[in-house]
N, C-alpha and C positions, 0 to 999 in steps of 0.2 A: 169453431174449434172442435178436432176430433177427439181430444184429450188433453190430459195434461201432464207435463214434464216433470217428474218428481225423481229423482234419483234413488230413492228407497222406495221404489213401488216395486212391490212385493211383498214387503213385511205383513204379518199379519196385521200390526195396527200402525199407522203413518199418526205424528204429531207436526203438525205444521205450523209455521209462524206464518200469524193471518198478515202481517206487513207484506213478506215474500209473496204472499199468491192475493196478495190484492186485487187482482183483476179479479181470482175467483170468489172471495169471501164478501167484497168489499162490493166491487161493480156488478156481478150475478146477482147478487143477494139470495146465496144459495143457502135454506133450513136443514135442521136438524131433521133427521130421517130421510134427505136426499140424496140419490145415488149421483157415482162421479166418476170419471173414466181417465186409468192413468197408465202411462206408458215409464220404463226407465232407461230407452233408444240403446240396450244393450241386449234382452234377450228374447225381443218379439214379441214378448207376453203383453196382453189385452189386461188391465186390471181395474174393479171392480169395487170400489170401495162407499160405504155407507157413515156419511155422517152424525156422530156419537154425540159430537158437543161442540159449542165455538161459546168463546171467549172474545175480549180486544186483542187478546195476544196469541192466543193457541186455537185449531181447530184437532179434535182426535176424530179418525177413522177409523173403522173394521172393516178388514177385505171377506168380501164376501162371492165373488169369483173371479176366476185367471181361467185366461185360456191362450194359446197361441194363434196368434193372427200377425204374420209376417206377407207387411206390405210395402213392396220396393221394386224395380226394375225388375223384369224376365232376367236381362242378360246385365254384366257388371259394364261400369265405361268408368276409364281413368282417364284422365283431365290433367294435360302440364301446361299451365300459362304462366308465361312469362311476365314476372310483376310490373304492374301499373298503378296507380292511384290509390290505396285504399277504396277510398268512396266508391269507385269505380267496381269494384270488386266486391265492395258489402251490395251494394245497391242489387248487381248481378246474381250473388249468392242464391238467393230465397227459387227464381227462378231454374237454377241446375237442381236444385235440392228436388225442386217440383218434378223436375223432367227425370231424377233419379241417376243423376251420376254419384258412382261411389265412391271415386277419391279425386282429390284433385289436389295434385305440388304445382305450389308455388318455386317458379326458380328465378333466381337473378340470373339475369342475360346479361351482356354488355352495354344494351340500352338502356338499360332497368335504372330508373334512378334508385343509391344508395338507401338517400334520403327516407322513401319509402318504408316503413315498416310494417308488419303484419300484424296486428295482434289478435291468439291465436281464441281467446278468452269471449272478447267481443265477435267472432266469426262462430263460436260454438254459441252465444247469444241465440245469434240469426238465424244458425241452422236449427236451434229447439224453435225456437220461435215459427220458423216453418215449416216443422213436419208437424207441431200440435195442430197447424192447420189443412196440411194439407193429408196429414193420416201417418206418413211414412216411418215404419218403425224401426229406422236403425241410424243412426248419424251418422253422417259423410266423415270418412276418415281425412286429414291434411296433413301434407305437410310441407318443408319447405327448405330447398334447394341453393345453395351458395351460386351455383352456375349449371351451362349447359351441360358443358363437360359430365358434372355428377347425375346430371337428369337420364344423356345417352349412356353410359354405364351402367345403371339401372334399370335401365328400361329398351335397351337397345332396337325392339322391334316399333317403338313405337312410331305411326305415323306424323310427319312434319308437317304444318300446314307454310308454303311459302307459295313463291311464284314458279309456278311449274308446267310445263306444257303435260304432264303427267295428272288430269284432273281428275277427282275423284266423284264418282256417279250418283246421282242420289238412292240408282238400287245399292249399290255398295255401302258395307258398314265397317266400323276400322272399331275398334275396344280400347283403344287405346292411341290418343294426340296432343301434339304440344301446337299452343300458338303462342307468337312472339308477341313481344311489348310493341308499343308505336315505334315505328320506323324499321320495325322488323329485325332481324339477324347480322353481325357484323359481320366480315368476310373472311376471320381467325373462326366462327364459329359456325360457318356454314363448312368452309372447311374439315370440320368432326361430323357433320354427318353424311352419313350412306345413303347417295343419290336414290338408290329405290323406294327409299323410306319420304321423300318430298314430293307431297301432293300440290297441286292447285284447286280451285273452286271453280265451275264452272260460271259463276257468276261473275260477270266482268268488273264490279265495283269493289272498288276498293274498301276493305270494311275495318270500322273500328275494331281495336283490340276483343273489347265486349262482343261482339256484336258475330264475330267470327268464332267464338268459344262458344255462345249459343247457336249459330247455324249447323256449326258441327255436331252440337250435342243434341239438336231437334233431328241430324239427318242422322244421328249413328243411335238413339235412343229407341 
């Protein structure tokens, strides 16, 4: 773990409820006078805080240094996939987080089942949960899209990943792509977009939803 998640890191002194951070109080078995490392994934700041006192119920802290340490991609990369599984999507998450993509919408397609929902609470979970490990200090912005239609309005330049004799190279990098749900794009919604903007992959296999939102964001990353 490079740090830990606290949303009031910064204050000069943090009161913490030792239940919530039981992995730190409870499974570290971290003492009084030990130093602790806490991030708040909004303004980059490194913080430093020394343990005063613990309790069953409370730990208190005093900050005793902050510094900026902004650790995230060189270049930004936004992410539109076309909803699928949940599961499918948490399981994936921790990995984009790793590779440092900055946003990624969620859009219902015409495939998409309805059913499907996002929830937005349990994906902010996952992404704290993988940047205290893997360092990164800014949380992946989301959000999430009724249909294509509002994803191309938005975003108009972004690249499309389908079937395209127009395949995109692995020196080349795009900032910006959507891939579809399983079965891909209906033919009212291939219709809205601008043929220049539809890539293929130079890989002949056919690849899972997942599995195609990472290839692209290991090649455009």
């Amino acid at each position: 773990m490079q740090f830990i998640y606290c949303k009031q890191a910064g204050d000069v002194l943090l009161n913490l409820d030792v239940r919530e951070f039981l992995h730190v109080f409870k499974v570290r078995r971290v003492r009084i006078g030990e130093v602790l490392s806490f991030r708040n994934l909004i303004d980059d700041n490194f913080y430093t805080y020394r343990i005063m006192g613990i309790n069953k119920k409370e730990a208190n802290l005093e900050l005793v240094d902050s510094k900026l340490l902004k650790i995230e991609a060189k270049k930004p990369l936004h992410v539109g996939w076309c909803i699928v599984d949940p599961k499918t999507i948490e399981k994936t998450l921790p990995f984009l987080n790793e590779l440092g993509v900055s946003k990624i919408s969620f859009v219902y397609c015409e495939f998409s089942q309805r059913n499907f929902k996002i929830d937005i609470k349990r994906i902010n979970r996952i992404l704290i949960n993988s940047s205290e490990q893997c360092g990164r200090s800014s949380l992946m912005k989301i959000e999430i899209l009724n249909s294509l239609k509002d994803f191309l309005s938005l975003y108009p330049s972004s690249k499309i990943l389908d079937f395209s004799k127009n395949r995109i190279k692995k020196s080349a990098t795009c900032r910006a792509f959507l891939v579809g749900c399983e079965g891909g794009f209906s033919r009212e919604e291939r219709k809205l977009m601008d043929e220049k903007n539809i890539i293929g992959l130079e890989n002949p296999m056919i690849l899972r939803s997942e599995t195609a939102v990472l290839y692209m964001s290991i090649l455009n990353s």
